[in-house]
C-alpha atoms as one frame of an Amber mdcrd trajectory, in Angstrom:
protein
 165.987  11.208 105.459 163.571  12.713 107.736 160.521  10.420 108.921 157.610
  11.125 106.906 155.005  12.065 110.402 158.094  14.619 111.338 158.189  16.113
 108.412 154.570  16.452 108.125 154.480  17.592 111.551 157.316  20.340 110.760
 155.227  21.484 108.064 151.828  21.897 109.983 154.168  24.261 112.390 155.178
  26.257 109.624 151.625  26.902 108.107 150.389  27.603 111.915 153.437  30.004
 112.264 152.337  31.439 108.572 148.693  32.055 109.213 149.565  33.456 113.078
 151.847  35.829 110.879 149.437  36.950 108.652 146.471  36.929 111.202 148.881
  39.595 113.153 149.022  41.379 109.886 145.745  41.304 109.179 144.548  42.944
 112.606 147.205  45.391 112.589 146.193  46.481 109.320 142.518  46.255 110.295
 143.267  48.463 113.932 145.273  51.073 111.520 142.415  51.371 109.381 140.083
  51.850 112.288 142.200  54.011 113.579 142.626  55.904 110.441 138.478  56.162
 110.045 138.468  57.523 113.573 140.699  59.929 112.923 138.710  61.523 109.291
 135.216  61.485 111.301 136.792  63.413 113.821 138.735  65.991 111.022 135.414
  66.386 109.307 133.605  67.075 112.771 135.687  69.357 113.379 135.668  71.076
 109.920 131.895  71.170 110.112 131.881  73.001 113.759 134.415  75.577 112.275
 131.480  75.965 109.625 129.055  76.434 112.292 126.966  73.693 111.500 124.893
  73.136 114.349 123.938  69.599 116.390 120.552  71.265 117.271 118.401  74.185
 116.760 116.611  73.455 119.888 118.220  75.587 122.238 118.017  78.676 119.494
 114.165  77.738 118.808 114.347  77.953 122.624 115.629  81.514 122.781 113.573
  83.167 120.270 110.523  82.036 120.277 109.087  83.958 123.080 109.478  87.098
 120.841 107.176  85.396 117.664 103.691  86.359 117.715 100.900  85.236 115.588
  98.404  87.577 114.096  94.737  87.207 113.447  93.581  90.466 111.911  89.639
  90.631 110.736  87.858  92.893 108.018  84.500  93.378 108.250  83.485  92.650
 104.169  79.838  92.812 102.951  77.644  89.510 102.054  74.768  88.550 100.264
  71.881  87.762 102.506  69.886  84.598 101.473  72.781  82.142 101.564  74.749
  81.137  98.427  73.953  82.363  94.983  73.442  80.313  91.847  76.171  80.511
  89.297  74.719  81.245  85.857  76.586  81.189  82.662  77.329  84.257  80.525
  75.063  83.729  77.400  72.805  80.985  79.603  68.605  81.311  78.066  68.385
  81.560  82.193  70.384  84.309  82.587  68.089  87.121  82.523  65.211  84.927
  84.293  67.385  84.355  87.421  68.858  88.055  87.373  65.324  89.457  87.588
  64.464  86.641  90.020  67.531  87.974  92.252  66.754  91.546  92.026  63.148
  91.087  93.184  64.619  89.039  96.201  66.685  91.715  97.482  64.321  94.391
  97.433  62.937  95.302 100.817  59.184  95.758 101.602  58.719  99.450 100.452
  60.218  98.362  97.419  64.603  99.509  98.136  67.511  97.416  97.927  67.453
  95.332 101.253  70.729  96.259 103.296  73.498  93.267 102.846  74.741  91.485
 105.601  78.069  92.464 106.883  80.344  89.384 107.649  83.599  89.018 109.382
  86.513  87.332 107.053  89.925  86.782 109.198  93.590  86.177 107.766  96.408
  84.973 109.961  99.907  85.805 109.760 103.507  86.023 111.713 105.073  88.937
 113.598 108.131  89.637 116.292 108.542  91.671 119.156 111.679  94.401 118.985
 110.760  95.956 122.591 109.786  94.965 125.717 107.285  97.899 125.687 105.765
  96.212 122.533 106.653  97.383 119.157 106.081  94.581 116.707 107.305  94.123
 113.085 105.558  92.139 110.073 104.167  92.593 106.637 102.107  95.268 105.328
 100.026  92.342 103.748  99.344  90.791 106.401  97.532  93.883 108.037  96.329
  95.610 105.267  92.593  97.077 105.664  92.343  95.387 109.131  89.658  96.519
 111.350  91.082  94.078 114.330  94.857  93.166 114.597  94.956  90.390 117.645
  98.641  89.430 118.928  98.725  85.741 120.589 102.260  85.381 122.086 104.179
  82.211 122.660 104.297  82.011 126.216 101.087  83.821 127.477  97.558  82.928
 127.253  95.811  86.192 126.522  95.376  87.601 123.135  96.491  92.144 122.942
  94.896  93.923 120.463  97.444  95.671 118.139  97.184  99.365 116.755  99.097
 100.347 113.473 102.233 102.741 114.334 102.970 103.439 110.904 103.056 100.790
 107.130 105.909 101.085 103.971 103.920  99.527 101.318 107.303  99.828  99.100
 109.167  97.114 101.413 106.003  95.424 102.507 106.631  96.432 106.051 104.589
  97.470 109.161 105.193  98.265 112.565 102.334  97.577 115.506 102.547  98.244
 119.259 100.711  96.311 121.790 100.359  97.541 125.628 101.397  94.948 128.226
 101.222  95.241 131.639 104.476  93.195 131.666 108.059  94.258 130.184 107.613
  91.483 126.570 110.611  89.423 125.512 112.235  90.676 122.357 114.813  89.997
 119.564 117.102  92.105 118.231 118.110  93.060 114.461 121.564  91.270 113.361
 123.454  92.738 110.256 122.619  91.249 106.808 125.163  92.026 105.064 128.030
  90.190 106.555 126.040  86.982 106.166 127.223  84.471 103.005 125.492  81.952
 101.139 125.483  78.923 102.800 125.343  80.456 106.222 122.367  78.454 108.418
 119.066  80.457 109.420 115.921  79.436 111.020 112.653  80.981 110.383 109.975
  81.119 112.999 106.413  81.327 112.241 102.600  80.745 111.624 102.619  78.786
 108.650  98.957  77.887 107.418  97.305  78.559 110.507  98.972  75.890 112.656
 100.751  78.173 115.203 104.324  78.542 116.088 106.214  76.354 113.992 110.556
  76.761 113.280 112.013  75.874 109.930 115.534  75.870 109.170 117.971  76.595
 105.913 120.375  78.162 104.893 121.013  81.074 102.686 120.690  80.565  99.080
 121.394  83.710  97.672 121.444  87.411  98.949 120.265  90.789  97.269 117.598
  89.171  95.240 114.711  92.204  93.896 111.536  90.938  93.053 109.158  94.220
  91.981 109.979  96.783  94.068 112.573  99.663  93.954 113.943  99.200  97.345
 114.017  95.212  97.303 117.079  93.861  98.618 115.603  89.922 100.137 117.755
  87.198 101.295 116.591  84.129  99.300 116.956  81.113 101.681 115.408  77.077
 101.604 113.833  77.487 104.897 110.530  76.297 104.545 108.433  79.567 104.698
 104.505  79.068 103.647 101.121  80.717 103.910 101.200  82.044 107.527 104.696
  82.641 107.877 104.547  85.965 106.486 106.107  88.976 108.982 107.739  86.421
 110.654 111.578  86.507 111.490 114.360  84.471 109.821 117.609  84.546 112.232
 120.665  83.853 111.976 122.226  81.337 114.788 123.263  84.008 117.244 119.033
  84.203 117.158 119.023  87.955 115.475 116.621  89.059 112.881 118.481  89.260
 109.613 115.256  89.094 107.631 111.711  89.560 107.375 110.025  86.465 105.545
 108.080  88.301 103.002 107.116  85.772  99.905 107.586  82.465  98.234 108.255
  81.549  94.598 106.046  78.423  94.294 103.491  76.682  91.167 101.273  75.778
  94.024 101.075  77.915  96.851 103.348  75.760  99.074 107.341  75.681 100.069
 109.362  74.413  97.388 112.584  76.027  99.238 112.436  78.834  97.655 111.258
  81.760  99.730 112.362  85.776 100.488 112.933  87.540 103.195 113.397  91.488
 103.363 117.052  92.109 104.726 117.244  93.627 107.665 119.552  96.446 106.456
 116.305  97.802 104.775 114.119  96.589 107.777 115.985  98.214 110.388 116.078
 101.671 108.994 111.989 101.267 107.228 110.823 100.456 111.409 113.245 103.606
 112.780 111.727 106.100 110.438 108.254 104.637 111.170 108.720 104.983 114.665
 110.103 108.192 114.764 107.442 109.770 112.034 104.747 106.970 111.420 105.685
 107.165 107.840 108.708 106.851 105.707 111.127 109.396 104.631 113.351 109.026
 101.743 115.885 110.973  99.867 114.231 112.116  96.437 116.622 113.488  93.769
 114.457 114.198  91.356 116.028 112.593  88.035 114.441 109.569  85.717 117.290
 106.706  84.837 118.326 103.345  83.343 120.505 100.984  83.233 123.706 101.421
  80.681 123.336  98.618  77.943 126.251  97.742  75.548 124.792  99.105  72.643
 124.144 102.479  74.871 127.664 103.006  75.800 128.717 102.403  72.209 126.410
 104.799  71.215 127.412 107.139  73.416 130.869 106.481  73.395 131.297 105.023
  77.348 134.119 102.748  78.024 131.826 100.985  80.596 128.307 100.349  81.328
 128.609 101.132  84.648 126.711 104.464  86.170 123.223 105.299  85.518 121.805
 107.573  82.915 119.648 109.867  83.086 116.632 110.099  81.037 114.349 113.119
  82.197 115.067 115.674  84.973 111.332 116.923  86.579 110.957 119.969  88.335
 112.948 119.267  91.721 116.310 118.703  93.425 118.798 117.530  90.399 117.053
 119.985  87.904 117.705 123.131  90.444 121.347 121.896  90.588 122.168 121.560
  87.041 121.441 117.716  86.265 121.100 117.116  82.714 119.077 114.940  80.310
 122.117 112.619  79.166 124.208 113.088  82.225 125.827 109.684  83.472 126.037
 109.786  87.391 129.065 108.207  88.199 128.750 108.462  91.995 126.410 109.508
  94.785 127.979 110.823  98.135 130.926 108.978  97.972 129.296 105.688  96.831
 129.886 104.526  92.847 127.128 103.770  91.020 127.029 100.557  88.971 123.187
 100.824  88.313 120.081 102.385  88.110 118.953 100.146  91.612 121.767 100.627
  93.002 121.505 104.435  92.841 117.681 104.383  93.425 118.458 102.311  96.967
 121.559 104.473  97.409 119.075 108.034  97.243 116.165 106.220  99.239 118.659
 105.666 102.266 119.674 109.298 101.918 118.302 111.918 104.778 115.744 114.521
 103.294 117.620 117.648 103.038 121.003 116.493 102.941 123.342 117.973 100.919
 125.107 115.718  98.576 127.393 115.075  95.411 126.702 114.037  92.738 129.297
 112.855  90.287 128.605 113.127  86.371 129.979 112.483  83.047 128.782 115.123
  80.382 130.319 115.216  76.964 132.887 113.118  77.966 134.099 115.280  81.072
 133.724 114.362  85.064 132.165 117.061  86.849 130.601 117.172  90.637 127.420
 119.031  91.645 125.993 119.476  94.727 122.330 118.521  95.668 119.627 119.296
  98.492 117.733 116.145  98.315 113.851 116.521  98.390 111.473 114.033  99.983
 110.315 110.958  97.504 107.062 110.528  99.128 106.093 114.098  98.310 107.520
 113.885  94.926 105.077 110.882  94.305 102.313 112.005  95.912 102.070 115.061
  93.409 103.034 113.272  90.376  99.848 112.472  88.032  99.214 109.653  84.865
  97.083 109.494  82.465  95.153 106.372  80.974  93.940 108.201  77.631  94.730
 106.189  74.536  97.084 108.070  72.039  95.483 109.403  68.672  97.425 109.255
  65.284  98.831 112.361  63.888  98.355 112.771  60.014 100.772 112.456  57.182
 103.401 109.996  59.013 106.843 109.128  57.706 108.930 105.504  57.439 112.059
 105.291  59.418 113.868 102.788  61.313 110.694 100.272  61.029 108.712 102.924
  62.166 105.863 105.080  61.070 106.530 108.511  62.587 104.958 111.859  62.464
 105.434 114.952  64.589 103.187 115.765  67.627 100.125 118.099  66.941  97.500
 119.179  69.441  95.204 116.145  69.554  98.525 113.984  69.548  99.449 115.670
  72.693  96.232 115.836  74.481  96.050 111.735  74.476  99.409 111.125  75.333
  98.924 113.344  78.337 102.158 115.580  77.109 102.493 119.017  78.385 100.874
 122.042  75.501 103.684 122.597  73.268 105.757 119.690  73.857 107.560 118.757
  70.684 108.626 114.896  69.178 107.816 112.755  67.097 104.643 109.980  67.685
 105.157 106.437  66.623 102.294 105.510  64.542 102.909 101.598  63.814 105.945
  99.777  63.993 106.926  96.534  62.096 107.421  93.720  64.487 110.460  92.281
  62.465 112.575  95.119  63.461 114.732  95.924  65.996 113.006  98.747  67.026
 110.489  96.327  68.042 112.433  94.002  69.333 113.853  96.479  72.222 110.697
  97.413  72.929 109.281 100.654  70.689 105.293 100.858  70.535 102.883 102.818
  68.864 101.812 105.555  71.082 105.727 106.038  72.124 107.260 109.514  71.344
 110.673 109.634  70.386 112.014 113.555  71.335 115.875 113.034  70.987 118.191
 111.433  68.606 122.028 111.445  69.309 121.447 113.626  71.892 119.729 116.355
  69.836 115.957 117.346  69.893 114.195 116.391  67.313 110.249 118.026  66.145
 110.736 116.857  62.580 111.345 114.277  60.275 113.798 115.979  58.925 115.583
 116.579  62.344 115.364 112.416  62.741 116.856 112.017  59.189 120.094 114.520
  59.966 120.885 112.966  63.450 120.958 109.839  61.629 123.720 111.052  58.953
 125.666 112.966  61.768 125.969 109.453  63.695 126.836 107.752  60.358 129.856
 110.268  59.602 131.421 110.002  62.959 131.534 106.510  62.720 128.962 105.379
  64.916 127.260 101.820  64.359 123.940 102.558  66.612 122.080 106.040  67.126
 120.207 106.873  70.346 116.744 107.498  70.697 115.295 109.175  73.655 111.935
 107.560  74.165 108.895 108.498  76.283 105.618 106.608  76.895 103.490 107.941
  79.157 105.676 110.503  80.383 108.431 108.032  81.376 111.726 108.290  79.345
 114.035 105.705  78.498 117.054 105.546  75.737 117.381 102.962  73.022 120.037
 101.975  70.528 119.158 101.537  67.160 121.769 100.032  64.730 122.099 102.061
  61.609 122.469  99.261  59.277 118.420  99.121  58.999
């Protein structure tokens, strides 16, 4: 039997040699873990430098931003003499005192209008240098109906007046020069179209009138359109506001692959969402306007939409994709054989998905080329070949009209509609060509479909599955021919103003 004090003695070893054990264990496990933690910061370093995710934008902010200018442009708008005016309610008892009292203050001493004070108003906005003998790109807005276009540069004191080289209200893009004694620092234009969403970009810029400033994103979506035909912006988080318009947004090899053009915002500021043109429409907008001080696009002469569901049904397409044509003008596609109905498959090698597509497809098109044109007609591919005309020129000569359209007698109920074929007066306000046959949509019940996909009075219908129709009666027998070849929806050929456009109606109504 072991002494009591030895055995306690033996048993305070044990629990030393225990807890030394597990102390070991415990900072082995704790150096593996640290170890381990190490390791994963370093893997996702790593993952985010393959990414391209950068420490800094200084050194790019460094780069660049000798080649951002700031513009001050001034209008010369007339003013009131007399300082401000008092504001008088419509319907006010003082109304017609103070407008008499107004109108004897600004006539001069033989009795005449005195002459109103001219005043200076000034807007500020963002450019870039793409030369170092000083071509500079921005907005359109931002120099629009300047009488002064100042340049202020990052890096120099003095201020160059700008001249306008030539403006593309379409893509909201203008092109300045400046003359410097000195060769300017410039920036180049990168490709747009290789860049993803998620890439980084930095935009550089004026915003509200506090000079050069650098914001930086990334890209949240590409090929956005906002209004125009040839819109193809780069929708990024960058903060872009007030002031940063015609300014640059780069990518981080510091090339141009946008113009910052607008913001979507409820009030006024960055909410990170803002647009910049792509530079694959900048680029070729600044070459033409250097080279002619205007643009130049491909015109082809044809009007089109988009291929709905319902339309291809009614037509009998296995796809919506193409574009179809709705009216073919005097010009190119009419001299070549284009037809009303046609679905253009293809333009110059390219396929067509959509109307946009096709319209930014043409635009980018030399004047004169000769190109083809890939159809489907009655079911059948066939290619012609086109001379492309000029779009501006096409425009320039096309006319409107404004006149409200007058009702036609003795109208007819179909589809939802009242309808009644054109006569002479009908013609005259809808600004239709003498002799130009249809029928004229009267009224229209808004619980229809017609309606519903957009029919209005003053619209003239002129073809119904694909055949002309001047008559009621014309309307009524493409309706049956649909019905016996088993179609569910008839198409309508409608014009409004001049403008054509198809539209599927079901036949169940």
């Amino acid at each position: 039997m072991l002494h009591p004090i030895v055995i306690e003695k033996e048993s305070s070893v044990r629990a030393q040699a225990y807890a030394l054990r597990q102390g070991q264990s415990e900072y082995y496990r704790g150096f593996v873990a640290l170890i381990l933690a190490v390791a994963t910061l370093l893997a996702t370093s790593l993952r985010a430098d393959a990414r391209g995710a950068p420490e800094s934008f200084a050194d790019l902010a460094e780069q660049v931003s000798p080649a951002v200018v700031n513009i001050t442009t001034s209008t010369i708008v007339a003013g009131r003499d007399g300082g401000p005016q008092p504001m008088i309610p419509e319907g006010s008892p003082f109304e017609e005192f103070f407008r008499d009292f107004l109108e004897r203050n600004q006539e001069g001493p033989n009795g005449g209008q005195q002459q109103q004070r001219q005043r200076r108003s000034q807007a500020l906005g963002s450019g870039f240098v793409i030369s170092e003998d000083g071509f500079i790109v921005t907005n359109n807005h931002v120099i629009e109906g300047a009488d002064e276009i100042l340049i202020e540069f990052f890096d120099r004191e003095e201020q160059l007046e700008a001249k306008v080289i030539g403006t593309d209200p379409n893509t909201d893009i203008a092109l300045l020069k400046v003359e410097s004694d000195e060769p300017l620092t410039y920036v180049s234009f990168g490709d747009s179209d290789i860049m993803r969403v998620g890439d980084w970009v930095m935009a550089v810029g004026n915003p509200l009138g506090q000079g050069f400033s650098v914001s930086a994103g990334i890209v949240s979506q590409r090929n956005r359109e906002l209004s125009g035909n040839y819109d193809d912006y780069i929708q990024t988080d960058a903060a872009i506001n007030r002031g940063n318009s015609g300014g640059p947004l780069f990518n981080m090899d510091g090339q141009v692959i946008g113009v910052n053009t607008a913001i979507l915002s409820p009030n006024g500021g960055s909410i990170g969402i803002g647009f910049a043109m792509s530079s694959a429409v900048v680029d070729r907008v600044i070459d033409q306007l250097k080279e002619f001080g205007e643009t130049r696009r491909g015109w082809l002469g044809v009007r089109i939409q988009d291929i709905s569901d319902d339309i291809a049904e009614a037509l009998g397409l296995e796809s919506t994709d193409g574009a179809l044509v709705t009216d073919v003008p005097e010009g190119p596609a009419k001299e070549a054989g284009i037809q009303v109905n046609d679905v253009i498959l293809s333009f110059d090698g390219v396929d067509v998905t959509d109307s946009g597509e096709l319209v930014r497809t043409v635009g980018n098109a030399p004047v004169g080329s000769a190109v083809r044109v890939m159809i489907l007609r009655d079911g059948k591919t066939e290619t012609i070949l086109v001379t492309l005309g000029r779009r501006e020129d096409a425009v320039a000569a096309s006319t409107t009209t404004d006149e409200e359209p007058s009702a036609p007698a003795e109208p007819s109920k179909l589809l939802g509609m009242s309808l009644a074929p054109l006569d002479d007066s009908t013609r005259e306000a809808l600004g239709l060509n003498p002799g130009e046959e249809g029928l004229a949509v009267l009224d229209i019940d808004e619980d229809t479909e017609a309606f519903e996909k957009g029919i209005r009075a003053g619209d003239v219908i002129s073809e119904a599955g694909q055949q002309p129709v001047t008559s009621i009666e014309d309307l009524e027998a493409s309706l049956e021919v649909a019905r016996d070849g088993g179609r569910k929806s008839v198409l309508l050929l409608v014009r409004r103003e001049g403008n054509p456009r198809f539209v599927a109606l079901s036949l169940e109504e």
